[in-house]
C-alpha positions, 0 to 999 in steps of 0.5 A, spaced: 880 239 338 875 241 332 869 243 332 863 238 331 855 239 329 855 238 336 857 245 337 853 247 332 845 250 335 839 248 332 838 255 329 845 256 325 844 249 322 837 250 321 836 258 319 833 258 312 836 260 307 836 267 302 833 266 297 835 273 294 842 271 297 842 265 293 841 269 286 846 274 288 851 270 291 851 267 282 853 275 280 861 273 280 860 268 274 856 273 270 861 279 271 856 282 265 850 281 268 844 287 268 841 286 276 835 286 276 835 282 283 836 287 288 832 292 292 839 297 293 839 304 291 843 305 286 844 313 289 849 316 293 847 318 300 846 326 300 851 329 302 849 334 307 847 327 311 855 324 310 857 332 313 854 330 318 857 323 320 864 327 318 862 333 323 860 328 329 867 323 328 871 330 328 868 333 334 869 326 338 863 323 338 865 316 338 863 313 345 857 309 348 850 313 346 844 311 350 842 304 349 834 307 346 838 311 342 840 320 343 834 324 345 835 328 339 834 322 334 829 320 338 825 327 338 826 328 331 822 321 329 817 323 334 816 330 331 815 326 325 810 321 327 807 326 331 806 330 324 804 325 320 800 321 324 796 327 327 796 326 335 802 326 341 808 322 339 813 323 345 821 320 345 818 315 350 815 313 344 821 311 339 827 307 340 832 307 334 835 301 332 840 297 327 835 297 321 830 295 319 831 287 320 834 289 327 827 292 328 822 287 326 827 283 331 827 287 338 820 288 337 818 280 336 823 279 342 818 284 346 813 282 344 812 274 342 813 269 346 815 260 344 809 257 342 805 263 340 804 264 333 805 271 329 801 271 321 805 273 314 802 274 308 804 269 302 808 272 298 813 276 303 820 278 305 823 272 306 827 275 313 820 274 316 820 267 317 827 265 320 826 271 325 820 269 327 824 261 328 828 265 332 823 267 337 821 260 337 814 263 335 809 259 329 809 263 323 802 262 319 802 264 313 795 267 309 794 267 302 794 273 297 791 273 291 793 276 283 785 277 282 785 281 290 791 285 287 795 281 293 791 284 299 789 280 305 781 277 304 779 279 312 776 271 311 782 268 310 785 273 316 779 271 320 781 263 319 789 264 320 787 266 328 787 261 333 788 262 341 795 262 340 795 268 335 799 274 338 800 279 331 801 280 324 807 282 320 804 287 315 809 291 310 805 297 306 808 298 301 809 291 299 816 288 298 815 283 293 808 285 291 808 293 290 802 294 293 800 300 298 795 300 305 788 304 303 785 308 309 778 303 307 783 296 306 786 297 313 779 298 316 777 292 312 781 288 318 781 292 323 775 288 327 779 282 327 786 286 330 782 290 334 777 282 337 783 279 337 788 283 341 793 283 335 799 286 335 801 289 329 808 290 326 808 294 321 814 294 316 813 302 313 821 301 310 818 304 304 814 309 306 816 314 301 816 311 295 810 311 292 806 312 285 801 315 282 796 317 287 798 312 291 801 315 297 802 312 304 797 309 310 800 307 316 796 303 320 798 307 326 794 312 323 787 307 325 784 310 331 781 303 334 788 299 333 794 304 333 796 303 341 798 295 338 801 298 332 809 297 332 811 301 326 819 299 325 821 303 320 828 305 316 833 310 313 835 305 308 831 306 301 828 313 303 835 317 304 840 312 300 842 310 307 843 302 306 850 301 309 849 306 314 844 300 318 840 305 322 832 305 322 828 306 329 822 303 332 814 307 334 811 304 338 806 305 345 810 306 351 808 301 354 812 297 349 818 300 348 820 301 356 821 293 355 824 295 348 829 299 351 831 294 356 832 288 351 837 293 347 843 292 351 844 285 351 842 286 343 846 292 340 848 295 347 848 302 343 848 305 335 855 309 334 853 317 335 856 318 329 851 315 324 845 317 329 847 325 328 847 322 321 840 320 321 838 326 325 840 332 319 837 327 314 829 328 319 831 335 320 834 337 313 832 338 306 828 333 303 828 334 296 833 328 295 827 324 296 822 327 292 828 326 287 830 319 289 822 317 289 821 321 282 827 318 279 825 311 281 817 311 278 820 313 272 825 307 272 818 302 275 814 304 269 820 303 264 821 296 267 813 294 267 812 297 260 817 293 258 815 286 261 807 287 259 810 288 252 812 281 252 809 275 250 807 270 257 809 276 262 803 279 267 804 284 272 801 289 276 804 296 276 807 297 282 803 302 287 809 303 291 817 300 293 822 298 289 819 290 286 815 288 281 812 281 281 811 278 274 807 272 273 810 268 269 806 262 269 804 261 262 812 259 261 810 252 265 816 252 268 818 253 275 820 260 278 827 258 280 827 254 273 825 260 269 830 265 273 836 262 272 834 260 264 834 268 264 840 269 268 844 264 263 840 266 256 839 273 256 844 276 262 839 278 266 838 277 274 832 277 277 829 273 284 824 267 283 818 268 287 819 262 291 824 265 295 818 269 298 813 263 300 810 258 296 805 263 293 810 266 289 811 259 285 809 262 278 813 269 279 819 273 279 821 278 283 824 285 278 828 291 282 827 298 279 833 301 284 838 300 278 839 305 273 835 308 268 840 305 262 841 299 265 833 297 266 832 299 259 839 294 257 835 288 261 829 289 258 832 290 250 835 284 253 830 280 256 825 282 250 830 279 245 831 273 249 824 271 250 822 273 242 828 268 240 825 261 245 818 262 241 
């Protein structure tokens, strides 16, 4: 007997697709494509990090692991927190996790309950929609506005909140947007966080690259919300560790002692190997980041200079992460329209804004992880594209 739509659940047949997935599912028709489409560093994992995981696997560390994940990993994030957000952070604080979106997910799942409703700006990740489905929790999207440099208006916060609010996803700095979180911007919204009881699931992931003066705020830095702050976070963009899918998540004990418990039915465990792996990328050397994040804003400036350059195109100079997004209303045509006219007429792949939420409708999505050669190869060709279609 085959399998019907019967066997079929509700959330598979019904799980949104990937707008980012889409456009990276066309590459294979377009072999001499430049990929302006994703947000993947184009750098190898440091090699002292690899040493690592190799030493691991030879001196036999291929068993389970505790569920919360090795108290060294555990302590070395706490080190960091404690470092970075000037008060006591202990293990009982961090749980490790498979990645980022493992970490939005346990933390959703130890938190929110059906029918309770969790706040995402418009634009956002577009992960966060379906995982918040997949709790059986309402998302309730809040605009961002160009003119506002895509920050949150606490007004347009103050009309989103109802009875049944449990929390909000913040992501600082932004993918799409490029924008970072300010001390004084985070204080703008702490009175509704805090009167509203929020939990705040702060998506830090590109915590280390930011630009110019910009640098990093964590929510968890503010004093009148930090014990509802839940900082998921990865090693991903900021060791070149993407494949490795290891992140971890800082939280009060409090919440994570029920974190820790979902795990097992979840994961069960993260290999040894590639937690000792985490631990020499927190404990070593760190000049392969500085490196990495001078290297892309390098990158980031080639690419946004190069579309202000061009006729119809606005953008924002990016604050922090690895996108830009690029206004292209005056073209009055769609962002998926416009996306594939690029893909098929100049050779170039971008994400239309629309993956990312109905405000994203009159932008693309660019990434600067790709190499310095070939964002200037997508922008020679893009300028010589749009000069030809005047």
């Amino acid at each position: 007997m085959k399998p019907s739509d019967q066997n079929i659940s509700y959330y598979a047949k019904n799980y949104p697709a990937s707008g980012i997935r889409a456009m990276f599912d066309l590459l294979p028709e377009y072999p001499d494509v430049v990929n302006l489409c994703n947000g993947e560093p184009d750098f190898s994992t440091p090699s002292h990090i690899c040493e690592a995981a190799i030493a691991s696997i030879q001196g036999g560390d291929t068993r389970y692991s505790p569920t919360s994940g090795i108290l060294e990993l555990r302590q070395a994030v706490a080190d960091k927190y404690t470092q970075q957000l000037k008060r006591r952070i202990t293990p009982d604080n961090v749980m490790i996790v498979c990645g980022g979106t493992e970490a939005l997910m346990m933390s959703l799942l130890a938190t929110v309950n059906p029918g309770d409703e969790v706040i995402v700006t418009d634009p956002c990740y577009p992960n966060y929609f379906a995982q918040i489905e997949l709790v059986k929790a309402k998302c309730v999207s809040i605009p961002v506005y160009e003119k506002n440099n895509f920050q949150i208006d606490p007004e347009d916060l103050k009309k989103a909140i109802s009875s049944r609010t449990k929390g909000i996803i913040l992501n600082y700095p932004n993918n799409p947007l490029g924008v970072t979180a300010s001390e004084e911007y985070i204080q703008s919204l702490e009175q509704l966080i805090d009167d509203n009881n929020l939990i705040v699931f702060s998506d830090e992931v590109y915590e280390s690259l930011t630009y110019g003066k910009s640098g990093h705020y964590s929510l968890a830095q503010n004093d009148r919300i930090k014990d509802n702050v839940l900082v998921m976070n990865s090693l991903s963009k900021t060791y070149a560790m993407t494949g490795w899918r290891i992140g971890y998540i800082v939280g009060h004990p409090k919440i994570m002692k029920s974190m820790f418990r979902l795990q097992e039915s979840v994961l069960s465990c993260l290999p040894v190997f590639i937690q000792k792996a985490a631990l020499a990328a927190l404990r070593g050397s760190q000049d392969k980041v500085q490196e990495m994040a001078s290297a892309y804003e390098k990158r980031m400036n080639l690419l946004v200079d190069g579309i202000q350059s061009m006729p119809g195109f606005k953008c924002i100079r990016p604050m922090g992460g690895l996108c830009v997004m690029a206004n292209i209303s005056a073209y009055n045509k769609s962002s998926e329209e416009f996306s594939r006219e690029l893909l098929e007429n100049a050779g170039v792949m971008t994400v239309p804004g629309s993956a990312f939420g109905p405000m994203g409708e009159g932008y693309i999505r660019f990434c600067f992880a790709n190499s310095f050669e070939n964002i200037q190869k997508g922008v020679e060709r893009l300028s010589s594209y749009i000069a030809s279609r005047q």
